[in-house]
N, C-alpha and C positions, 0 to 999 in steps of 0.2 A: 585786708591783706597787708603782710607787711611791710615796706616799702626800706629795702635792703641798700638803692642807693645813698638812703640816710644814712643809715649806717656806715657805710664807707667813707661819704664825706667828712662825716662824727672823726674814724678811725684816721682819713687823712688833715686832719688840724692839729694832727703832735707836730708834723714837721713845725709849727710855731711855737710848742711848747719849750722853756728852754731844761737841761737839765741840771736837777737839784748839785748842791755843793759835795754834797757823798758822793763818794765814786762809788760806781755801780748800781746806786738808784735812780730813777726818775726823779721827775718833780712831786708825784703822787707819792714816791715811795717807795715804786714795786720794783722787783731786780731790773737792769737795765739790758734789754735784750735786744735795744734798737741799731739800728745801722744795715750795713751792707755783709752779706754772708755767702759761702760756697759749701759745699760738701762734698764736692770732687775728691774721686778714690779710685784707684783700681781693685781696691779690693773685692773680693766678689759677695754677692749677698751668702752665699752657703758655702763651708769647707769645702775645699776638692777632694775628690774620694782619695787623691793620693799625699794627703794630708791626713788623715785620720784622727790619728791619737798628737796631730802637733796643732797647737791654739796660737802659738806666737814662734814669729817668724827672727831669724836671725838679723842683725844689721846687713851683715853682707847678705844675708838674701834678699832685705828688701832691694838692698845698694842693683842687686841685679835684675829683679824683675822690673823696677824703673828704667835702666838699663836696655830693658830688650823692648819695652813698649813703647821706646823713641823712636821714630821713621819707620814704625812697621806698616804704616799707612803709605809710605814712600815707595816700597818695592811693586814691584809691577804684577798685574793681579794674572788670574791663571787666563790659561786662555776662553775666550766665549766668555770671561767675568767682565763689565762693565767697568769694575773695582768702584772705589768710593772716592770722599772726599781728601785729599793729601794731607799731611801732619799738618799743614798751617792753620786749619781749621778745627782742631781737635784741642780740648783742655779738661782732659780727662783726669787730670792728678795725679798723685803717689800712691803706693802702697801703704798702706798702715800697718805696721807688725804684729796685730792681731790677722789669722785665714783668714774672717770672715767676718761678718755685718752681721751674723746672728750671735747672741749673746748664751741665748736660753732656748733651746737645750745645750748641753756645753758641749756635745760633738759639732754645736757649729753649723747642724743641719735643720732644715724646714721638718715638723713632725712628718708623721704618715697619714696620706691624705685617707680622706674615706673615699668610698668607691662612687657616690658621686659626684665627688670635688674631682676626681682623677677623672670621668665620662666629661664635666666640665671644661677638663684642659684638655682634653683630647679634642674637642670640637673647636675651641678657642684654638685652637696651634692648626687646626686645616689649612685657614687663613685664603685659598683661592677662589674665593666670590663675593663679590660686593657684602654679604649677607655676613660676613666672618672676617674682614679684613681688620689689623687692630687698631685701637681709637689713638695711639698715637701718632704713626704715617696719616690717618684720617686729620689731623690736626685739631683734634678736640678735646683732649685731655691730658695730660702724663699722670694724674691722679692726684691723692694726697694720702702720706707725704710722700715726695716725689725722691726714689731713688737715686743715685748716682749714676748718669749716663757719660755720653762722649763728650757733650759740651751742654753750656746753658747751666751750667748746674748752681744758677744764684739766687739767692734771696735778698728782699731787700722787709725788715720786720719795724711795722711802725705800733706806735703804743698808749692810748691814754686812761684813763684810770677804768673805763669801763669794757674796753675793746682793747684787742692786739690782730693787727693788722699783716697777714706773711703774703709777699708776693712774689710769687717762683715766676724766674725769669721765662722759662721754657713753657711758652702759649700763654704769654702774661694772664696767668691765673693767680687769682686775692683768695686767700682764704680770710673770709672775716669773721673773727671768734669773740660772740661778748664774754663779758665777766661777769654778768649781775644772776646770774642762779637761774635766767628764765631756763624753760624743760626746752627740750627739744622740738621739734615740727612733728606732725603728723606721722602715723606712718605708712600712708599710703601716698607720702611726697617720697620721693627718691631722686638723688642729687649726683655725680660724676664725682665728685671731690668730699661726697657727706653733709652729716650739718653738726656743726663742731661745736663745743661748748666747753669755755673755760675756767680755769679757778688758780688761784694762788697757794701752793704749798709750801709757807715759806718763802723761797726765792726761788721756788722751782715754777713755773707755768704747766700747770696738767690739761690739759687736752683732751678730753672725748669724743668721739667722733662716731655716728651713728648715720642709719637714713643713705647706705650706698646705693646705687643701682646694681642690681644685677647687672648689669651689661660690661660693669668695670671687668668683667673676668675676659673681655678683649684686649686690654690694655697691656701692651707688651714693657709696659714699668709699673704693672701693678705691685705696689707695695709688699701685697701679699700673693703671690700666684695662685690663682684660681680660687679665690676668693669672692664674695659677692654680695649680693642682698643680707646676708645674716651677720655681715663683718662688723665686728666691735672694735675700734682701735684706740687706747691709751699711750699717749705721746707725753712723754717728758720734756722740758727742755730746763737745762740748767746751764748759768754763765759760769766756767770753772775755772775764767782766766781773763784776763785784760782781752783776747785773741781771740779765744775761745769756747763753742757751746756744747755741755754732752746733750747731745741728742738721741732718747731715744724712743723705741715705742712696741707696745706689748698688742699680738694679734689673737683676737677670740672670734671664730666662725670653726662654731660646732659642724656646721654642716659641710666642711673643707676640709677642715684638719684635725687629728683625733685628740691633740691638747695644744693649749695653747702656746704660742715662743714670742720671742723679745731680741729685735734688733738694735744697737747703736751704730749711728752716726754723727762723726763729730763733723761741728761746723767752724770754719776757722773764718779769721775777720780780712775780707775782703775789699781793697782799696777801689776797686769800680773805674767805671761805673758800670750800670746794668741797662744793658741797650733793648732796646724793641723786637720783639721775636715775630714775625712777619709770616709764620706758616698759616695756612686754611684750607679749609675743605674744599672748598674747590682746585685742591692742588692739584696739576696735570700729571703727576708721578702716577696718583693713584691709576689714571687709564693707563699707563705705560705698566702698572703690575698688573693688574688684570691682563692687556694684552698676551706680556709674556706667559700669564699663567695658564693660557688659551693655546699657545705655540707648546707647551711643552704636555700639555692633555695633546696634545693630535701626535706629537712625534711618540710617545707614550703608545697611542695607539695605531701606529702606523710599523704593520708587519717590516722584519728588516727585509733590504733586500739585496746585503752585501754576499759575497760569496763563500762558498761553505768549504 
């Protein structure tokens, strides 16, 4: 078996590696992709339908949607809403003046699922039973690669000439990716985050990514919605700027979607640092949603008996 904390340790001894006189390479050579990173956006993964035929946003539009997404956490929630955590907790980002996070097709939209990638999301979105609740509040996963949420949204990418090293802040999860051409694992292992495998394209890092579990089609940041066991994912990452990484990655699961699409996200260079993310499964929210989800099955089924 293979003994994967090697690995890590291997990918954690760049921190001593120094880097080469080039700017922009390593000491190996390879493009320089190490450091601390964000992806933080509000932009949303698919066009809004009332966006249609627009792909980029004006300045003043972005200027305002930034705008209205500042203390919207602040105002006081409705009534019987519990509301959430206040804006001081929140580092959600900007908008990007592109709609959306999908690239390909160019409306900007997720294809058209097939009919049982759509029966998959219908059972994954129940969500009221231990059996269906999603693995992110569960505190097990946000997947890979990990979209743009409310907060958390850091990476810290280390590198050495065999390995590259991404470790998303949000339920400190490692992705660890060798370089040296071995095949992939089995495929009766299946993995929360996949089993990734690298290569150099140039100065681009390509990424493969195979070996999901079905079960990721609970995960409320799955990458790719209602996605699962058959998902293929091609990740790019290229350095386009002292600051800056294009990020992106093309989704194949014939058995979800009827062709395949292609999101970008860029990642801009983050001063840190990236703190300890502290969630787990035994978290006590989880019995407080269940609870509630038991209170509103009985008032559901409880004839009214106001007056007529």
């Amino acid at each position: 078996m293979h003994d994967f904390s090697v690995d890590l340790r291997i990918a954690l001894v760049v921190l001593a590696l120094p880097l080469a006189a080039v700017a922009g390479q390593t000491s190996g050579g390879q493009a320089d992709l190490q450091g601390l990173w964000t992806n933080s956006t509000t932009t949303p993964l698919e066009r809004p339908a009332t966006m249609a035929d627009r792909a980029v946003l004006t300045d003043a539009e972005v200027a305002a949607l930034d705008a209205q997404a500042v203390g919207r956490n602040d105002r006081p929630p409705r009534p019987g809403d519990p509301g959430t955590y206040n804006e001081f907790w929140w580092e959600r980002g900007t908008r990007l003046h592109r709609t959306s996070l999908v690239v390909d097709p160019s409306d900007g939209r997720i294809p058209a699922m097939t009919v049982d990638g759509q029966a998959r999301v219908a059972w994954a979105r129940g969500g009221d039973s231990w059996t269906n609740r999603n693995l992110a509040e569960r505190c097990i996963t946000r997947g890979a690669p990990k979209r743009p949420g409310g907060y958390n949204n850091n990476f810290l990418i280390l590198q050495t000439p065999g390995y590259v090293a991404i470790l998303q802040e949000m339920i400190h999860e490692v992705r660890l990716i060798p370089l040296d051409g071995r095949p992939h694992i089995g495929d009766d292992i299946r993995l929360w985050m996949g089993d990734s495998r690298g290569r150099w394209d140039g100065d681009t890092l390509v990424v493969e990514t195979t070996n999901f579990s079905d079960q990721i089609v609970f995960n409320s940041y799955n990458c790719c919605p209602g996605a699962g066991a058959n998902l293929r994912l091609v990740e790019r990452f290229t350095r386009v700027g002292a600051d800056t990484i294009d990020h992106r990655y093309t989704v194949e699961d014939p058995a979800t979607y009827a062709v395949s699409w292609t999101a970008a996200i860029p990642m801009t260079r983050l001063e840190g640092p990236i703190y300890e993310y502290a969630c787990h499964e035994g978290n006590y929210g989880m019995e407080n949603l269940l609870r509630g989800a038991r209170v509103q099955e009985e008032a559901a089924a409880t004839p009214s008996t106001g007056s007529r």
